[in-house]
N, CA, C and O atoms as a GROMACS GRO file, in nm:
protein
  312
    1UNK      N    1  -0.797  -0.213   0.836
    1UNK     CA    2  -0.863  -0.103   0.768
    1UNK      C    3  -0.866  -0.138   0.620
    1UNK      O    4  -0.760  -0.133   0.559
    2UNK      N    5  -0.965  -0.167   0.565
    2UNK     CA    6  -0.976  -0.179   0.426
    2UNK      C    7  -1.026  -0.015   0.328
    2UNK      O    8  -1.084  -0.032   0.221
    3UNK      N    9  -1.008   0.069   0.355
    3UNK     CA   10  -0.976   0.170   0.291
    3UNK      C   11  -0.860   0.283   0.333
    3UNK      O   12  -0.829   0.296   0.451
    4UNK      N   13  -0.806   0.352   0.242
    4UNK     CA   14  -0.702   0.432   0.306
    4UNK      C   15  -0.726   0.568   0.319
    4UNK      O   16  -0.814   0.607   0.242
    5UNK      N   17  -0.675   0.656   0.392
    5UNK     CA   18  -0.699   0.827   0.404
    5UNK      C   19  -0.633   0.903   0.318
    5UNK      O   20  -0.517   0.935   0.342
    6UNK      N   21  -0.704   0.948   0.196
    6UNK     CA   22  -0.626   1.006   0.098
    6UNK      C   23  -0.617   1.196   0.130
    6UNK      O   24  -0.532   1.267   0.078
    7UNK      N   25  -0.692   1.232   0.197
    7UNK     CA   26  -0.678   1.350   0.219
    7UNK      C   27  -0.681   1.400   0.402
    7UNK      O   28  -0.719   1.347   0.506
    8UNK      N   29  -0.635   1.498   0.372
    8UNK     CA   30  -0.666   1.560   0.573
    8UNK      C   31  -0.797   1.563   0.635
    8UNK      O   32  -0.897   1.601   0.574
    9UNK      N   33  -0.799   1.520   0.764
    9UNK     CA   34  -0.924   1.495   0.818
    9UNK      C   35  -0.999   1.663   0.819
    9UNK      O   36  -0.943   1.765   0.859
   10UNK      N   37  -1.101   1.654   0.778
   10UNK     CA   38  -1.195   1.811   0.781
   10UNK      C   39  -1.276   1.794   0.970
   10UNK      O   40  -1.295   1.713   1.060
   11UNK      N   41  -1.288   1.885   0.944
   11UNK     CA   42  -1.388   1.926   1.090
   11UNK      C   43  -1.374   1.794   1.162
   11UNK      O   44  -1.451   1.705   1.127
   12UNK      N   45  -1.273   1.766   1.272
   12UNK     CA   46  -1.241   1.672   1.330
   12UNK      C   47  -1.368   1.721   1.469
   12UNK      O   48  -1.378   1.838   1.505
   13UNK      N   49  -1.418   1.653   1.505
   13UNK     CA   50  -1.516   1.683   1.682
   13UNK      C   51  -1.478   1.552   1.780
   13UNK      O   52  -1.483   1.433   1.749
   14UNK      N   53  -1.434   1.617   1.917
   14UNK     CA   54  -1.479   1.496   1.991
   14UNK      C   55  -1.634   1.490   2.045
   14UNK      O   56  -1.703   1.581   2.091
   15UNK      N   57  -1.667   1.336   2.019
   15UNK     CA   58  -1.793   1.320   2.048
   15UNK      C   59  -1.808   1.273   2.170
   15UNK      O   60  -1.900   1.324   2.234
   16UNK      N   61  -1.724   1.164   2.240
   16UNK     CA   62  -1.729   1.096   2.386
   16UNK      C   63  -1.531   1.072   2.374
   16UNK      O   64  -1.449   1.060   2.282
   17UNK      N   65  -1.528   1.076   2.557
   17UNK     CA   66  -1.404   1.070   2.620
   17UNK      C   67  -1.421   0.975   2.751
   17UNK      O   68  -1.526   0.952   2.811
   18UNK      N   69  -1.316   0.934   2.774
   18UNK     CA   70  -1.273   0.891   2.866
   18UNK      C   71  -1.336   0.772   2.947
   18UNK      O   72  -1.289   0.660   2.932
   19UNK      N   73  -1.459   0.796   3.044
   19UNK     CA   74  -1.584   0.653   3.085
   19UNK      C   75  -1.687   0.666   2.978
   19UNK      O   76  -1.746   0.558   2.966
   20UNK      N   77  -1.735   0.763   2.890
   20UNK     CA   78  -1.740   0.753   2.799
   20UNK      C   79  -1.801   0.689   2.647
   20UNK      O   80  -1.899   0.692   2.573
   21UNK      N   81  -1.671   0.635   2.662
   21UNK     CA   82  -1.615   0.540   2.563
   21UNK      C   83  -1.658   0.392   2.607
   21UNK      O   84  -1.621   0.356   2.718
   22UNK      N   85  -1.730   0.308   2.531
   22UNK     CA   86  -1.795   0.182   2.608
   22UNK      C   87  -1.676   0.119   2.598
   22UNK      O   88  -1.639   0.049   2.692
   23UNK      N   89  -1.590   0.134   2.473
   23UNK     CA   90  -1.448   0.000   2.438
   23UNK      C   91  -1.279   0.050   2.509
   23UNK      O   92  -1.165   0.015   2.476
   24UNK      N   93  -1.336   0.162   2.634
   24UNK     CA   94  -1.259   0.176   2.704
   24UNK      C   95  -1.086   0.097   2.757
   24UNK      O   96  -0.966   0.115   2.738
   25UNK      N   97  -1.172   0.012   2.824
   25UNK     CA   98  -1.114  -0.100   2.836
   25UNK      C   99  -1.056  -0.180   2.778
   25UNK      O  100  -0.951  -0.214   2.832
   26UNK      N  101  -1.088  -0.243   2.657
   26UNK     CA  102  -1.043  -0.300   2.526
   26UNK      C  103  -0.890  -0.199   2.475
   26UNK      O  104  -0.778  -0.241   2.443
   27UNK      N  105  -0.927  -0.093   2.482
   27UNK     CA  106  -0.859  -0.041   2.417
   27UNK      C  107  -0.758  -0.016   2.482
   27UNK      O  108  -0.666   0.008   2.405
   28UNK      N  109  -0.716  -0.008   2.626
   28UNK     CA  110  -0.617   0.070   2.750
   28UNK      C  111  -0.547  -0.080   2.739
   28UNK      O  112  -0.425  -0.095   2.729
   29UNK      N  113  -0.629  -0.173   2.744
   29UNK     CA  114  -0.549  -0.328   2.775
   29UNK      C  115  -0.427  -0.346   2.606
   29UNK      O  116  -0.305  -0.355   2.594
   30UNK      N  117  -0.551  -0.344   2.500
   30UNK     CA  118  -0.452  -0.324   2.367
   30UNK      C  119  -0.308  -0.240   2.360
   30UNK      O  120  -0.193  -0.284   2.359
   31UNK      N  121  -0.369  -0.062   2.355
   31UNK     CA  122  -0.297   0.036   2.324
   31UNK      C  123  -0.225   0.088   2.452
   31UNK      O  124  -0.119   0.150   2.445
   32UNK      N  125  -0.278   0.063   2.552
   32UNK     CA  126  -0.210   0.132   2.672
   32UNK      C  127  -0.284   0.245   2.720
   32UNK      O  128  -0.358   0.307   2.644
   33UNK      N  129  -0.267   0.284   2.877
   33UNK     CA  130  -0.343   0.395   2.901
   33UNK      C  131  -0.307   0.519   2.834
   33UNK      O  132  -0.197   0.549   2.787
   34UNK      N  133  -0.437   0.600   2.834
   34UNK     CA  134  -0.396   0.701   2.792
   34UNK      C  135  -0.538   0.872   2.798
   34UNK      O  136  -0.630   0.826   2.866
   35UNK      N  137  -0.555   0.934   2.781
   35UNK     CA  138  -0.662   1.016   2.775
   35UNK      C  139  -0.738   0.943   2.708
   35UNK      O  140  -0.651   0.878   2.650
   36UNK      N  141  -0.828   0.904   2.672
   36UNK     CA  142  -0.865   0.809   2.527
   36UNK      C  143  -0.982   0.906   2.519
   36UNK      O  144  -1.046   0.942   2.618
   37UNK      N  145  -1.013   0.957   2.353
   37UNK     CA  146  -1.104   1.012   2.302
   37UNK      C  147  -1.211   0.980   2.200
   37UNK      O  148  -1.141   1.003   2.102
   38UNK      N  149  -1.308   0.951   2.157
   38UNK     CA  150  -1.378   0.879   2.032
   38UNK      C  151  -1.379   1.031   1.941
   38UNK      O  152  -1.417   1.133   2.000
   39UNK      N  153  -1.334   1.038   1.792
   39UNK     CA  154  -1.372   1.119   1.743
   39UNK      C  155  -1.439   1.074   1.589
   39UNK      O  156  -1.456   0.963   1.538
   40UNK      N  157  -1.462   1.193   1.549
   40UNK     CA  158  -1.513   1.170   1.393
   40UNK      C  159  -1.454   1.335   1.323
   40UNK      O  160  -1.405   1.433   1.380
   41UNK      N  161  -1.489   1.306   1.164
   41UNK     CA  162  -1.451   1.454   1.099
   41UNK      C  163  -1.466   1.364   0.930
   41UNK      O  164  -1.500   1.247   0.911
   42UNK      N  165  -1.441   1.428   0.868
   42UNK     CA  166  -1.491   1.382   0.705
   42UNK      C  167  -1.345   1.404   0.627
   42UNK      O  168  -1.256   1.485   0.656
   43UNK      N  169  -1.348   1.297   0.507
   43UNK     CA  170  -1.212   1.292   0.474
   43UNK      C  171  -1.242   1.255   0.315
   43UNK      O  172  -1.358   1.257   0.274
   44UNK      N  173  -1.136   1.223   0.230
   44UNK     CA  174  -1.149   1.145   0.116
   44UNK      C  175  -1.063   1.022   0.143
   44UNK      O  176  -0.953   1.009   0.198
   45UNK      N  177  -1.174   0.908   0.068
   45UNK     CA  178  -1.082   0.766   0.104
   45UNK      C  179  -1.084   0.706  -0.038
   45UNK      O  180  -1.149   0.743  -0.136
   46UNK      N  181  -0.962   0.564  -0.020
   46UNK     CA  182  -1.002   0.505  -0.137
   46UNK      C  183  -1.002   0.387  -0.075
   46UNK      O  184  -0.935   0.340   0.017
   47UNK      N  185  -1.142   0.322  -0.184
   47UNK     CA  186  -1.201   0.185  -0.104
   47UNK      C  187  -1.096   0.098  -0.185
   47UNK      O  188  -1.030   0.139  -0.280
   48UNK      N  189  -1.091  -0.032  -0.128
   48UNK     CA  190  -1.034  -0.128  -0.199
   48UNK      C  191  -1.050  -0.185  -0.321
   48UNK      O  192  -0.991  -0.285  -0.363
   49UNK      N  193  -1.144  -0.110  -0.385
   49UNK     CA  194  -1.186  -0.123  -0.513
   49UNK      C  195  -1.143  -0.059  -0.570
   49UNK      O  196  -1.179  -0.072  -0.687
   50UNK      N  197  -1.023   0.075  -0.543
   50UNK     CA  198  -0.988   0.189  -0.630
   50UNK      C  199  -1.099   0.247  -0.665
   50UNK      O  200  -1.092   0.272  -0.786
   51UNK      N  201  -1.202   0.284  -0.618
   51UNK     CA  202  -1.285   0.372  -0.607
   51UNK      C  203  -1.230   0.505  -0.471
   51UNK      O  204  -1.177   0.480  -0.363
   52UNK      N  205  -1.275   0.670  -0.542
   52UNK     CA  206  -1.250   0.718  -0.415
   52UNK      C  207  -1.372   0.807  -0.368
   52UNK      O  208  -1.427   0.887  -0.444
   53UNK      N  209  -1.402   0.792  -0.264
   53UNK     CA  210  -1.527   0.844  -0.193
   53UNK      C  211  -1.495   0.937  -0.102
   53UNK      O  212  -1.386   0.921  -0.047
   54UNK      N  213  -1.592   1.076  -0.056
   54UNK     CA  214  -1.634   1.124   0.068
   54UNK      C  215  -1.683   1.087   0.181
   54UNK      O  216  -1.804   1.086   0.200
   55UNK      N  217  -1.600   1.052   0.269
   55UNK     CA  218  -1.693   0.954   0.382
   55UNK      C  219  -1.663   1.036   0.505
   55UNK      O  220  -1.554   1.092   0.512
   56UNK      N  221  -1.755   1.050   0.607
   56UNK     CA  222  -1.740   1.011   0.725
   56UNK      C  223  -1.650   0.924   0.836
   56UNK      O  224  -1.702   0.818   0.871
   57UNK      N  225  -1.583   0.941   0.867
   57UNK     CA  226  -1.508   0.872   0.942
   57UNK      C  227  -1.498   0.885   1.115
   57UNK      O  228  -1.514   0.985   1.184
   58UNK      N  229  -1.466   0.735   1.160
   58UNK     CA  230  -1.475   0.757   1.288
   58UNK      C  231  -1.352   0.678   1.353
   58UNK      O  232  -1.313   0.570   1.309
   59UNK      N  233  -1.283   0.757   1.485
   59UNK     CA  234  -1.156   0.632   1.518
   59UNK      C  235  -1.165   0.703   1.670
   59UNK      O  236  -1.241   0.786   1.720
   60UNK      N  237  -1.036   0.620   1.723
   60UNK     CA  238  -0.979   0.653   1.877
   60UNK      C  239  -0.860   0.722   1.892
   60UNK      O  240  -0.774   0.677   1.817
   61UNK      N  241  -0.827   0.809   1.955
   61UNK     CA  242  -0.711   0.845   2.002
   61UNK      C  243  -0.710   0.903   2.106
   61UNK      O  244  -0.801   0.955   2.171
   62UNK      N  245  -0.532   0.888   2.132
   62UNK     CA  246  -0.515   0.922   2.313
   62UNK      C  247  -0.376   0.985   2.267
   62UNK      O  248  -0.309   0.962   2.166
   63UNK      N  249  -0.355   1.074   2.377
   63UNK     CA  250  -0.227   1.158   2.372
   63UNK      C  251  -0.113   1.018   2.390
   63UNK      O  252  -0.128   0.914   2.452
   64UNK      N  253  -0.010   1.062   2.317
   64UNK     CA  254   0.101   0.939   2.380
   64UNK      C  255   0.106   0.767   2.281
   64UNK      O  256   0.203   0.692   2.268
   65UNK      N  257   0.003   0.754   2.241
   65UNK     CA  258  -0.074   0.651   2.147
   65UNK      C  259  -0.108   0.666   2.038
   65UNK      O  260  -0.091   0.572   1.960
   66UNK      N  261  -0.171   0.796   1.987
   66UNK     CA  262  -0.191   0.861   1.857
   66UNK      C  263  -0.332   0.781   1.819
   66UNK      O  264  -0.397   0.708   1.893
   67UNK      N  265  -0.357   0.812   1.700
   67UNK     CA  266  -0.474   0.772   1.660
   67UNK      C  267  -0.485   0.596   1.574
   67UNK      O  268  -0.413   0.535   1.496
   68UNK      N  269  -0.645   0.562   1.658
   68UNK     CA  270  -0.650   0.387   1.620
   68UNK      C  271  -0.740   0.378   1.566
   68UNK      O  272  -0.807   0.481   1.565
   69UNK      N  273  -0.804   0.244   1.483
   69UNK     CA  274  -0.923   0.160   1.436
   69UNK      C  275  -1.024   0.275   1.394
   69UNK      O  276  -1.136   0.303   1.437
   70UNK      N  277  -0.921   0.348   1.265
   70UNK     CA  278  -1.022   0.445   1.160
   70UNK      C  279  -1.138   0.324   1.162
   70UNK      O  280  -1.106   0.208   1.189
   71UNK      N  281  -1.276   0.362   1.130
   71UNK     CA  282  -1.413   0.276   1.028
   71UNK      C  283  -1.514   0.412   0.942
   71UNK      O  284  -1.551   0.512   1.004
   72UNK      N  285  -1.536   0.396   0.839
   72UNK     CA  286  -1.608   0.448   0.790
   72UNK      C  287  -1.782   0.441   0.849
   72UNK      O  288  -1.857   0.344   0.863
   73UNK      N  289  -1.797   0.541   0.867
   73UNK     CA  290  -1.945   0.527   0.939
   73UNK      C  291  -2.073   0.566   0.867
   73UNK      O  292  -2.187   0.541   0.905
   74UNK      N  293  -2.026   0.650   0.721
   74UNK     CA  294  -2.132   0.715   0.628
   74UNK      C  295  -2.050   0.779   0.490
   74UNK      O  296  -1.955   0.856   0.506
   75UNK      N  297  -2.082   0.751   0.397
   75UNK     CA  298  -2.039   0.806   0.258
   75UNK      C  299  -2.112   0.944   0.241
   75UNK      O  300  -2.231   0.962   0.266
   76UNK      N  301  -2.031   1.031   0.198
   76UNK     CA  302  -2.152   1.172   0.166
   76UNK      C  303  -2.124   1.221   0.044
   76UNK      O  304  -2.011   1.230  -0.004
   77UNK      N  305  -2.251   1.259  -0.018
   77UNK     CA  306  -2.291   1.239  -0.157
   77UNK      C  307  -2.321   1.146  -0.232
   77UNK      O  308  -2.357   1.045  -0.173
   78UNK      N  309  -2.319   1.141  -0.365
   78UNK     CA  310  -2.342   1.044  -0.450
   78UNK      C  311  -2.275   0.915  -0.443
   78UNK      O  312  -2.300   0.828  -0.526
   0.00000   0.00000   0.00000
């Protein structure tokens, strides 16, 4: 992850679960089984530039495993 989560995730949604999820698999073999969920919700980050932005964010989580592989998917605003 090259940026970090400086504030609490806002309006967290699940978008896809379980078959789902295309990286299903990838992920049960990595992290272990688990409910596995894809979500998103909007946060403040700071990029590796010490810049800090509004972004979009998107990751995985499963009960038991907790949450994986934050990526920024969209900056909002300026």
């Amino acid at each position: 992850m090259d940026f970090e989560i400086i504030s609490e995730i806002k309006y967290p949604e699940t978008f896809a679960r379980g078959s789902g999820i295309r990286e299903l698999a990838r992920l049960q073999r990595i992290y272990g089984m688990g409910m596995w969920r894809k979500r998103k919700g909007f946060a403040t980050v700071r990029l590796q530039d010490g810049s800090i932005r509004e972004a979009e964010i998107h990751w995985y989580e499963a009960n038991g495993v907790g949450k994986r592989e934050f990526k920024i998917k969209r900056y909002i605003g300026i």
